[in-house]
C-alpha positions in Angstrom: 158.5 -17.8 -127.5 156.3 -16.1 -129.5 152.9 -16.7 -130.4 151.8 -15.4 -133.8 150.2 -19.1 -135.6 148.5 -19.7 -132.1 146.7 -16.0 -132.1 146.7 -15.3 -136.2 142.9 -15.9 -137.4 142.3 -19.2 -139.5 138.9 -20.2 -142.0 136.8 -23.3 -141.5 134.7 -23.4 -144.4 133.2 -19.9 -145.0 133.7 -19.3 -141.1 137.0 -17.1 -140.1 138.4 -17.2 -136.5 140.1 -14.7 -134.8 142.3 -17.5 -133.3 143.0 -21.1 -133.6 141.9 -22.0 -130.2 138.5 -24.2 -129.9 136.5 -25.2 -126.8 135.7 -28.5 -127.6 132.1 -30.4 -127.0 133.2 -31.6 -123.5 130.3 -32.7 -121.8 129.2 -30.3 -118.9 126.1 -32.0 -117.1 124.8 -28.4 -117.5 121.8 -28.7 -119.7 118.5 -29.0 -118.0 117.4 -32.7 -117.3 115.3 -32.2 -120.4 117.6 -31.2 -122.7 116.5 -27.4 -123.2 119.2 -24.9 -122.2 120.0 -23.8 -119.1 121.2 -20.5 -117.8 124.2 -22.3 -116.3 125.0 -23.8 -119.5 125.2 -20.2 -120.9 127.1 -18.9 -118.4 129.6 -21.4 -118.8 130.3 -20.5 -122.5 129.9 -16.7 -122.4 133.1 -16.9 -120.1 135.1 -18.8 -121.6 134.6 -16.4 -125.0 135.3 -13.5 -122.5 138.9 -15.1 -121.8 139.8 -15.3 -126.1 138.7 -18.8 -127.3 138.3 -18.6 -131.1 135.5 -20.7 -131.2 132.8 -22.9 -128.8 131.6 -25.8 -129.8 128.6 -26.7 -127.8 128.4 -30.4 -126.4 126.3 -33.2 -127.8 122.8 -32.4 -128.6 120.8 -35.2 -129.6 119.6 -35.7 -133.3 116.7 -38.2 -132.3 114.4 -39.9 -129.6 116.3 -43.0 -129.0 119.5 -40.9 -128.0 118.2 -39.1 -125.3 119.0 -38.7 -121.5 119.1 -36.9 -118.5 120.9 -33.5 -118.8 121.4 -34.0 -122.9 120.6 -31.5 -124.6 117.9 -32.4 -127.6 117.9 -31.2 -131.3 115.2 -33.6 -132.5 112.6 -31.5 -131.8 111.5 -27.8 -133.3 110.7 -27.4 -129.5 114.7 -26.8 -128.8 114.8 -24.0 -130.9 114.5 -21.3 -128.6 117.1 -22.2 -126.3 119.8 -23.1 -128.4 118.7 -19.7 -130.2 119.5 -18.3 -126.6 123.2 -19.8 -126.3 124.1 -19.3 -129.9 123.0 -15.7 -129.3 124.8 -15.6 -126.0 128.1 -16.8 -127.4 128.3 -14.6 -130.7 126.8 -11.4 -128.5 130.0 -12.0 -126.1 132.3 -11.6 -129.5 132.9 -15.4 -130.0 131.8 -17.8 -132.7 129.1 -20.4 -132.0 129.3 -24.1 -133.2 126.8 -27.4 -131.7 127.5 -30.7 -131.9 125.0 -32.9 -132.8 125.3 -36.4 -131.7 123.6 -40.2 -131.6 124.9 -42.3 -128.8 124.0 -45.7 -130.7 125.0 -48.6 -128.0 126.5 -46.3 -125.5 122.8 -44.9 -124.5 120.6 -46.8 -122.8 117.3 -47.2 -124.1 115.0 -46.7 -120.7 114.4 -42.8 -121.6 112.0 -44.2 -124.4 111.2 -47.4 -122.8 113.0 -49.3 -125.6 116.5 -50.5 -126.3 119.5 -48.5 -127.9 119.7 -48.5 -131.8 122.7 -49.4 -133.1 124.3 -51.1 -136.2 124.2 -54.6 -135.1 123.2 -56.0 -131.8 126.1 -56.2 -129.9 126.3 -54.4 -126.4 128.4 -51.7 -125.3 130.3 -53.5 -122.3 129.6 -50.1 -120.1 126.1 -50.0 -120.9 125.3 -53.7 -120.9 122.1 -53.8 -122.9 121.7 -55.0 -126.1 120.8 -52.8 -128.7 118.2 -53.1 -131.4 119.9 -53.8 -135.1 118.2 -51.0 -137.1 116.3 -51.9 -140.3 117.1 -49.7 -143.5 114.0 -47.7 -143.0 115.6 -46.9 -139.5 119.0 -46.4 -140.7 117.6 -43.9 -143.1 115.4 -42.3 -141.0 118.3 -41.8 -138.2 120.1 -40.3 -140.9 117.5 -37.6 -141.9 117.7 -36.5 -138.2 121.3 -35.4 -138.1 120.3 -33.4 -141.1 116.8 -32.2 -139.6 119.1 -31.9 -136.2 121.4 -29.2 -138.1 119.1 -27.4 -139.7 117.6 -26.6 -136.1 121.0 -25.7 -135.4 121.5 -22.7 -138.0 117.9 -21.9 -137.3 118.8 -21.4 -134.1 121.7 -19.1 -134.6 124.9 -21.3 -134.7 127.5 -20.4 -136.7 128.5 -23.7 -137.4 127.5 -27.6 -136.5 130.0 -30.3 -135.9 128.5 -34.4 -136.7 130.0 -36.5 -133.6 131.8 -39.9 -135.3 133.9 -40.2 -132.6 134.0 -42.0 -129.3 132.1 -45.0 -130.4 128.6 -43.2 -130.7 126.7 -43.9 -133.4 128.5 -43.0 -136.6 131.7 -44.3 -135.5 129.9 -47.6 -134.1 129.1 -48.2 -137.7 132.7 -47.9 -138.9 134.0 -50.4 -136.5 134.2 -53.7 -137.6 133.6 -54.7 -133.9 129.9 -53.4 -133.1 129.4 -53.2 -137.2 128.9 -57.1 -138.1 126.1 -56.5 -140.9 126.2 -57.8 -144.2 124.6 -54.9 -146.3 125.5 -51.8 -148.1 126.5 -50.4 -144.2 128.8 -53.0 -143.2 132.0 -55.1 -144.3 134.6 -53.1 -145.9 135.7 -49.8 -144.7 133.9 -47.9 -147.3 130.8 -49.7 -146.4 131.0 -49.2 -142.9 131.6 -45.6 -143.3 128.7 -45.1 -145.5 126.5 -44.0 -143.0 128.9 -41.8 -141.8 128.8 -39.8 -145.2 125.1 -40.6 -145.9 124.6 -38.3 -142.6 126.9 -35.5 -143.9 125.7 -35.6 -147.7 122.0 -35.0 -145.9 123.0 -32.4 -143.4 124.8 -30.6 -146.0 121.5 -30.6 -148.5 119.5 -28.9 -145.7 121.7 -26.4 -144.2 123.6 -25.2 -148.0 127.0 -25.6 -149.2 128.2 -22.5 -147.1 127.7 -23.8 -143.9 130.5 -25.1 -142.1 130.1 -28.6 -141.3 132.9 -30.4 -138.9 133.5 -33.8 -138.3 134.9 -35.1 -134.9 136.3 -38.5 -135.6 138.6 -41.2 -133.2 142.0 -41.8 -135.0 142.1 -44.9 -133.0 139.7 -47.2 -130.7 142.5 -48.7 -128.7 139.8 -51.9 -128.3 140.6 -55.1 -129.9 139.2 -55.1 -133.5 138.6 -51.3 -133.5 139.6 -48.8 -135.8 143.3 -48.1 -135.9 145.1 -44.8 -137.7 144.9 -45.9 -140.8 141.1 -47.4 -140.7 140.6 -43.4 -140.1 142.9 -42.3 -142.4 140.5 -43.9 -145.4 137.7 -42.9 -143.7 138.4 -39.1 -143.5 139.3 -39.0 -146.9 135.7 -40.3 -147.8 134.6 -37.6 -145.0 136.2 -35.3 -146.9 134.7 -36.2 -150.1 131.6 -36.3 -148.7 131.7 -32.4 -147.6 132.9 -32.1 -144.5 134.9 -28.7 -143.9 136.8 -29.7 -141.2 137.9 -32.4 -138.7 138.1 -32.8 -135.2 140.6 -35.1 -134.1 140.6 -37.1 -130.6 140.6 -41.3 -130.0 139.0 -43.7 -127.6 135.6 -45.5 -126.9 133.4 -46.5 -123.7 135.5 -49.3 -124.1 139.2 -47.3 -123.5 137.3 -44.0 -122.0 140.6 -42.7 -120.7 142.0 -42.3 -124.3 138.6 -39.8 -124.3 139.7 -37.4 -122.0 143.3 -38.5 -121.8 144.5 -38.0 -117.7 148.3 -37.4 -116.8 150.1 -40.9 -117.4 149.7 -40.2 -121.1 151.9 -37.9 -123.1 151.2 -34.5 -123.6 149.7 -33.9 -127.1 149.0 -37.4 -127.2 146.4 -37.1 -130.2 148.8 -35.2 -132.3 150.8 -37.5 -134.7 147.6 -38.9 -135.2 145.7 -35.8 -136.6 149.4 -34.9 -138.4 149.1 -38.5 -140.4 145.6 -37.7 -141.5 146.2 -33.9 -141.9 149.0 -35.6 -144.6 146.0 -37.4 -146.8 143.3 -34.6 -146.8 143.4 -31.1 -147.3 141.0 -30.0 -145.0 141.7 -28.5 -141.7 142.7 -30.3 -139.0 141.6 -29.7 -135.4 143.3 -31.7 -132.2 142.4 -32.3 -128.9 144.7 -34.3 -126.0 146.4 -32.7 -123.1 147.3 -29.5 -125.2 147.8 -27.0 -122.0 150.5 -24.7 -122.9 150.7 -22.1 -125.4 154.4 -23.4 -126.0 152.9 -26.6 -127.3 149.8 -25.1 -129.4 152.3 -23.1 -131.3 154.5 -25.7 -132.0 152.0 -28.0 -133.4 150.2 -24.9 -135.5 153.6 -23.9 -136.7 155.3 -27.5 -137.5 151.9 -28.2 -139.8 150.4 -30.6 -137.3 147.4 -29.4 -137.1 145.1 -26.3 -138.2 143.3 -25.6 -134.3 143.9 -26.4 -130.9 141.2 -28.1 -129.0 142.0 -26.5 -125.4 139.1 -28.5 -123.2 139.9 -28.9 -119.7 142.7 -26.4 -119.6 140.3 -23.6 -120.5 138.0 -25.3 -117.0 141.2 -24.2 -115.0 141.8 -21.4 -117.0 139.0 -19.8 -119.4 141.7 -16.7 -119.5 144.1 -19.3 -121.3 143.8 -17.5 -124.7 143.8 -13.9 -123.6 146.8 -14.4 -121.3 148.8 -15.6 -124.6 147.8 -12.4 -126.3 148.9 -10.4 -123.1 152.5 -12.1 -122.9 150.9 -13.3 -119.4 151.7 -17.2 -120.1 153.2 -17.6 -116.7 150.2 -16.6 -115.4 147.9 -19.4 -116.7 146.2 -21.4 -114.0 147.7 -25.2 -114.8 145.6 -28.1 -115.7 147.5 -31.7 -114.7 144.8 -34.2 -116.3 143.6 -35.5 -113.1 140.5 -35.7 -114.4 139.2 -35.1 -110.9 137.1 -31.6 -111.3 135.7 -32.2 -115.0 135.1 -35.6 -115.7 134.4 -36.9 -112.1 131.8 -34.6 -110.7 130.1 -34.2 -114.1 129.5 -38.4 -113.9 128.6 -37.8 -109.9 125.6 -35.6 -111.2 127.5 -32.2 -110.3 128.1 -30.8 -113.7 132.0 -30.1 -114.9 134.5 -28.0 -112.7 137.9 -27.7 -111.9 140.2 -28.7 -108.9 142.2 -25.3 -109.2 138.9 -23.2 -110.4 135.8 -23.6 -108.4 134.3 -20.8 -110.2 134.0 -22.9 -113.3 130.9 -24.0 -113.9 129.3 -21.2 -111.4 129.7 -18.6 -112.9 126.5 -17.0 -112.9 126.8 -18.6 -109.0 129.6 -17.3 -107.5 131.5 -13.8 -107.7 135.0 -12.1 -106.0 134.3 -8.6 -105.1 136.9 -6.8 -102.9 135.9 -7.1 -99.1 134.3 -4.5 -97.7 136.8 -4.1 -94.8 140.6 -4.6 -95.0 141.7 -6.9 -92.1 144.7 -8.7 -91.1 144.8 -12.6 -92.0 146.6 -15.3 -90.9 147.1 -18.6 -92.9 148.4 -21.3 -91.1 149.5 -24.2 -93.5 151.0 -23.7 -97.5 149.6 -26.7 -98.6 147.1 -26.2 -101.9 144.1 -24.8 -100.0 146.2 -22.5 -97.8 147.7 -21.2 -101.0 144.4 -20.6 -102.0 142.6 -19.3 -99.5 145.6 -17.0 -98.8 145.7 -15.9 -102.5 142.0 -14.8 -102.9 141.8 -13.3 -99.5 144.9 -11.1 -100.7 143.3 -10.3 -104.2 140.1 -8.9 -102.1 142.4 -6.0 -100.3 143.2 -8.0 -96.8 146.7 -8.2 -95.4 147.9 -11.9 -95.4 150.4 -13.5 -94.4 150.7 -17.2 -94.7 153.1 -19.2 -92.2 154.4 -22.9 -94.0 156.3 -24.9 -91.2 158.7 -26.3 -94.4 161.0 -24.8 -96.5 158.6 -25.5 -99.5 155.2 -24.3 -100.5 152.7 -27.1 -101.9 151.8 -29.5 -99.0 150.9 -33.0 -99.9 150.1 -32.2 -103.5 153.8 -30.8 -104.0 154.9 -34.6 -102.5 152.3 -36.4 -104.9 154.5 -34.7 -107.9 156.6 -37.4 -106.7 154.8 -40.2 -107.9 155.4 -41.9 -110.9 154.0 -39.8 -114.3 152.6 -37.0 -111.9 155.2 -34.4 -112.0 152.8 -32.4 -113.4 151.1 -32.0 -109.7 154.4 -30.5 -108.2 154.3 -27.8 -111.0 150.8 -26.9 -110.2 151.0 -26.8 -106.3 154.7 -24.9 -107.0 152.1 -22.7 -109.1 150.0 -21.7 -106.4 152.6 -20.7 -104.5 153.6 -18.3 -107.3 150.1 -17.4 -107.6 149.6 -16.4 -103.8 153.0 -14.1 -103.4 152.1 -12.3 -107.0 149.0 -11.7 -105.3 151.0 -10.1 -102.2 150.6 -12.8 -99.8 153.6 -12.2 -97.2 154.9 -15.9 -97.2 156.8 -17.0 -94.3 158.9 -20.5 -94.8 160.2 -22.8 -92.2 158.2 -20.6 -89.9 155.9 -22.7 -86.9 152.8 -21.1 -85.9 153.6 -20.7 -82.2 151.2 -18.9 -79.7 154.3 -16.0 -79.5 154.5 -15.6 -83.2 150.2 -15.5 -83.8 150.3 -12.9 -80.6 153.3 -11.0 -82.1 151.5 -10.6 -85.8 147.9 -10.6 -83.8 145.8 -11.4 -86.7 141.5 -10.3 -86.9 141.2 -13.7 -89.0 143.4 -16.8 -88.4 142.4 -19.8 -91.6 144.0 -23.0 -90.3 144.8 -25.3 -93.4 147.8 -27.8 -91.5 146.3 -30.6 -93.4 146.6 -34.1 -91.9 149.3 -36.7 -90.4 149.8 -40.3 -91.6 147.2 -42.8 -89.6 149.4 -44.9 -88.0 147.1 -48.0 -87.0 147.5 -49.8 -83.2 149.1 -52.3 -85.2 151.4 -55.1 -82.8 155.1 -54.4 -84.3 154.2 -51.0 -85.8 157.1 -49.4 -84.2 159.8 -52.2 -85.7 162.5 -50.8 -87.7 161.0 -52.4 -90.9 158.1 -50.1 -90.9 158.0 -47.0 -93.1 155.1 -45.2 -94.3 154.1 -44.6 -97.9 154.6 -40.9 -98.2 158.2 -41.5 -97.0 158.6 -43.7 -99.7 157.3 -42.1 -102.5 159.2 -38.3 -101.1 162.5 -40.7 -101.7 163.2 -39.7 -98.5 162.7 -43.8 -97.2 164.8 -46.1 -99.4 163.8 -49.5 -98.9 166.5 -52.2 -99.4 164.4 -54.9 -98.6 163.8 -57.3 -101.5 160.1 -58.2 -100.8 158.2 -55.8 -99.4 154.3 -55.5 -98.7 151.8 -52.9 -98.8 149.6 -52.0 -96.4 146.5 -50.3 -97.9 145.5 -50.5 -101.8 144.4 -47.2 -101.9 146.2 -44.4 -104.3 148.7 -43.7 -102.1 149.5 -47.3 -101.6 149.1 -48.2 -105.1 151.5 -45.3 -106.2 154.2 -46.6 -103.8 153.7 -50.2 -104.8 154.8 -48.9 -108.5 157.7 -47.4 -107.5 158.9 -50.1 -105.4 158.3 -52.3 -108.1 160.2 -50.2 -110.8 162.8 -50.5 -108.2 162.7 -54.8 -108.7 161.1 -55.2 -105.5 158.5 -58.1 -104.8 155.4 -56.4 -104.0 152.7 -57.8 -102.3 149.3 -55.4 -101.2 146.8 -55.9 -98.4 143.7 -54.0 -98.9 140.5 -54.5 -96.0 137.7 -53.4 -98.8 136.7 -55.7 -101.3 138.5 -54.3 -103.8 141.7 -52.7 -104.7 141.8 -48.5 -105.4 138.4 -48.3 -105.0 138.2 -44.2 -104.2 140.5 -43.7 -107.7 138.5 -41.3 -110.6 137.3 -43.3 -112.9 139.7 -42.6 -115.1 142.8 -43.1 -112.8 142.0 -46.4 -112.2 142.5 -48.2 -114.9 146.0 -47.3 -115.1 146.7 -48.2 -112.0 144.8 -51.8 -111.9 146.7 -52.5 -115.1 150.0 -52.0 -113.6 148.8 -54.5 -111.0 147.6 -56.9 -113.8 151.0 -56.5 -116.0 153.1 -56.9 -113.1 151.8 -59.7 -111.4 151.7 -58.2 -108.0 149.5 -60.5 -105.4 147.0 -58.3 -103.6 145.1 -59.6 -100.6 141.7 -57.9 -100.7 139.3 -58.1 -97.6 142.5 -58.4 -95.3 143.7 -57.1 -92.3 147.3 -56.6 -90.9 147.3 -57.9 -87.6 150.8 -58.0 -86.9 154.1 -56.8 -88.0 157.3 -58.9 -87.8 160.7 -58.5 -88.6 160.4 -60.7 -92.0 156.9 -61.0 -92.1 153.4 -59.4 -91.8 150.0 -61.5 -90.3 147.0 -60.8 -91.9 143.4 -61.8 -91.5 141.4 -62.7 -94.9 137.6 -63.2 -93.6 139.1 -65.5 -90.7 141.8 -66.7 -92.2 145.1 -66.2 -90.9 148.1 -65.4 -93.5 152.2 -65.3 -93.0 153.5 -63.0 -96.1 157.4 -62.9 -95.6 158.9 -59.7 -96.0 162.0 -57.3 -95.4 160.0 -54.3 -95.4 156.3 -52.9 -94.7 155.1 -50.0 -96.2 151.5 -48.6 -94.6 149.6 -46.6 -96.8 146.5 -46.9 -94.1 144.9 -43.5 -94.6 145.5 -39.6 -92.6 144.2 -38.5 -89.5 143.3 -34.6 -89.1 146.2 -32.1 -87.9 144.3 -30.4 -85.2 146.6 -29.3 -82.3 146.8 -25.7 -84.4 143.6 -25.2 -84.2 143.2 -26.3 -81.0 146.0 -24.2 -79.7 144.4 -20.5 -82.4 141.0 -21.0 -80.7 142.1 -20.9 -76.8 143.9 -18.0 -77.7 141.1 -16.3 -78.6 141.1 -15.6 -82.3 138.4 -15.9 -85.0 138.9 -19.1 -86.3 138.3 -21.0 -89.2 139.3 -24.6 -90.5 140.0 -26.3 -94.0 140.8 -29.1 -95.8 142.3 -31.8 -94.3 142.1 -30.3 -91.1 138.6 -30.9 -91.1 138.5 -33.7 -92.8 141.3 -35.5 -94.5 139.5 -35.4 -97.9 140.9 -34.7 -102.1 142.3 -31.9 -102.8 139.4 -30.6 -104.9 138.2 -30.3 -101.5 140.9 -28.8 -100.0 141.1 -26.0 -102.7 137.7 -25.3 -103.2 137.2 -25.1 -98.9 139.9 -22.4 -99.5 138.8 -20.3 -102.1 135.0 -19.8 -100.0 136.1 -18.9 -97.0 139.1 -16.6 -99.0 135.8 -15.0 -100.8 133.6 -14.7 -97.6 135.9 -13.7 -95.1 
């Protein structure tokens, strides 16, 4: 498939791309934790115009004092100036085009940074944040307004090419156009075109102090997906009075604090999920349209460019795994882009843990000024024990540095646990990717050796300077009385398809993501599912934006979970728990035990009396995520 729409330049405004790809304002956690610029920050978007992107547009920079925060970068002061001047330089010095967002979080900020509460339309809280926001006066809604303008004008002082006003997400702007957190009864609330006043009051006053050149862009939500939010066509009507009010382009993407995971949508929603969306209000304006949501092939960005869809591709996270995404295209090198399956794992969850955005399959993301790959400085012989996702890697980048590896896999299949979790409901996605590293690794002339035990014979035979031991973990198997019985099968069985279970009620064992992804298949299946969980809560080490998925399954299926339980014995139609003292008889055919790993250690055990260097990963160390696994991987492939 070719890809001539995807790479053919396109106009915003005055503004011409070389492409249609854009980075979109994804927050990092990169700024400094007083909103100036930092180097990291820089580095961060320098590379990803190295790899082709058409266009960055930096994340949310505040427009005023009472949307401020940790790591946030600020445009509310003159005082900003000279490191946004820095980035914007940094960007359009690298060959790329610089855009910033500027942005008021409204409710969805808290109001401690300025010892106050958040502004907002109306005084209803934001049910993440929980407190209750100040309704702002006219004077204040005015004033607030000023600031977005004040806010860009900062911004083409500064360098940027462009500035894009966030209405999306519930912030600010789009708090006022939702009939939900807007309940006032003047000139900014009731209809639509009241409520979206203030949305246009803030882009008729950024575009009288920045000109009628500039390119202004408007990111917008097509759709809340919150009871008594917007829906399409609420933004339908409110992007054409965008569009009257001078915005050059919109940004199209869906989702609140109150549906986050329509935000930064993770694998159990459909690829290009925000595109009929952006194509029904691309239909009543005649601007051009920009779209964001699980775009990560080229295949797909073309066909949306080329159909009429859409004008630009918003390629967030997969330009995290990938910041080559758009140069590969060019190179006819599409097979070698790095995949990005949603899990939201990398990006969103360490950036909300305080460890700024990454990537599962690309450590180097967000370190890049941190971490480089030179070749090694002497060529040895490696050994990787264990094709599972951070034997692939470390095999891979040890191979890409000069050394001579070859990697032993006791299946006939590369991928490890990660190729099995491909087998879970919506996540077929994960098999591609860990089938990809297995690509990845042999392209990068790892010797790979299937079905092949690392036996003391076959490690003396090859006699290796470096042996990397990545055999991952074993099923934990708890000292349960009847744990042996017939009726007992473990979850990764299950979810393989290599267990059937003809037993009509069945429970679960553990209400963790493994045992929650089997309890959905069984259930699909018609099965009676019952889950015993000994925390206080069920899937409570799933992302953040895993979990309500899987918690509503729960909820829409009815299934009875027993948290703060314990199995304490397995019969042949029924499992015993213990609920804080109290004993419990669940009847069922079959018991499925989803009760954690245990550390695969006899290899290295057996590499280290032998003699050879030595040196564990991943679940072998620690039965851990895969982000672990990988990232474990690629240091010691980079250090050995």
């Amino acid at each position: 498939m070719g890809y001539s729409t995807f790479l053919s330049p396109g106009k915003i405004g005055t503004l011409e791309l070389k492409n249609r790809a854009v980075f979109p304002p994804m927050g990092s956690g990169f700024p400094n934790l007083d909103g100036t610029v930092s180097k990291r920050l820089i580095d961060y978007h320098v590379r990803r115009v190295q790899g082709g992107c058409g266009m960055n547009i930096v994340e949310i920079a505040s427009v005023h004092y009472t949307s401020q925060g940790p790591a946030i970068l600020g445009a509310y002061d003159d005082r900003f100036i000279p490191g946004l001047s820095e980035l914007a330089s940094a960007i359009k010095n690298a060959g790329g085009v610089a855009c910033l967002q500027i942005w008021h979080g409204g409710r969805q900020t808290s109001g401690s940074p300025f010892n106050g509460q958040p502004w907002a339309p109306s005084s209803i809280p934001c049910p993440l944040i929980c407190e209750t926001p100040h309704s702002m006066t006219i004077d204040e809604v005015k004033e607030v307004i000023a600031s977005y303008g004040d806010a860009a004008l900062r911004a083409k002082k500064a360098g940027f090419d462009a500035i894009e006003i966030h209405g999306a997400h519930g912030y600010l702007i789009d708090c006022f156009l939702n009939p939900y957190s807007n309940t006032r009864s003047d000139e900014f609330g009731g209809s639509l075109e009241n409520r979206a006043r203030f949305g246009c009051e803030v882009i008729k006053d950024v575009r009288s102090k920045v000109g009628k050149d500039y390119p202004v862009l408007m990111r917008m939500s097509a759709s809340e997906n919150v009871s008594g939010g917007i829906v399409l066509q609420d933004a339908i009507e409110a992007a054409k009075l965008y569009e009257a009010a001078g915005i050059d382009a919109l940004d199209i993407s869906q989702g609140c604090y109150g549906a986050m995971p329509y935000t930064v949508p993770p694998y159990y929603y459909p690829i290009g999920v925000n595109v009929y969306n952006a194509s029904q209000i691309k239909k009543n304006t005649s601007i051009p349209m920009i779209v964001a949501g699980r775009i990560t092939t080229p295949d797909l960005a073309e066909e949306i460019l080329s159909t009429g869809k859409a004008d630009f591709i918003s390629l967030g996270r997969i330009q995290l795994a990938d910041p080559d995404f758009v140069k590969k295209t060019a190179e006819d090198r599409v097979d070698d882009i790095i995949k990005c399956v949603s899990c939201d794992q990398g990006c969103v969850e360490r950036m909300f843990q305080g460890f700024g955005a990454s990537c599962v399959f690309n450590p180097l993301t967000g370190r890049e000024g941190e971490i480089t790959v030179t070749p090694a400085e002497n060529k040895e012989k490696v050994l990787v024990i264990g094709g599972g996702p951070g034997g692939l890697e470390a095999a891979r980048v040890a191979s890409e540095r000069g050394h001579d590896v070859t990697l032993f896999e006791k299946t006939v299949k590369l991928g490890g646990q990660y190729l099995l979790a491909g087998f879970a409901p919506n996540k077929g996605v994960f098999s591609d990717a860990a089938m990809h590293m297995g690509y990845r690794a042999q392209k990068a002339g790892v010797d790979v050796k299937l079905y092949t035990t690392a036996t003391p014979e076959r490690i003396k035979a090859l006699n290796p300077d470096v042996v990397i031991v990545a055999t991952g973990s074993d099923p934990a198997m708890p000292p349960i009385p009847g744990i042996k019985n017939a009726n007992v099968f473990e979850a990764r069985s299950v979810i393989s398809t290599e267990s059937y279970i003809e037993a009509d009620k069945v429970v679960v064992i553990g209400g963790g993501l493994v045992g929650l992804e089997a309890s959905e298949i069984l259930t699909e299946q018609g099965k009676k599912v019952s889950i015993v969980e000994m925390l206080d809560e069920i899937g409570k080490d799933l992302e953040m934006y895993i979990k309500p998925y899987s918690i509503g399954f729960i909820t829409k299926h009815n299934i009875p979970t027993y948290i703060k339980s314990k199995c304490v014995e397995i019969g042949d139609s029924y499992v015993l728990i213990d609920r804080e003292g109290e004993q419990l008889k669940l009847e069922c055919g079959a018991v499925i035990m989803a009760t954690g790993a245990r550390s695969n250690t006899a290899v290295a055990d057996m590499v280290k009396e032998l003699g050879y260097e030595c040196h564990v990963i991943g679940d072998a160390v620690k039965p851990s995520k895969v982000l672990d696994a990988i990232w474990a991987g690629n240091e010691i492939g980079r250090t050995i």
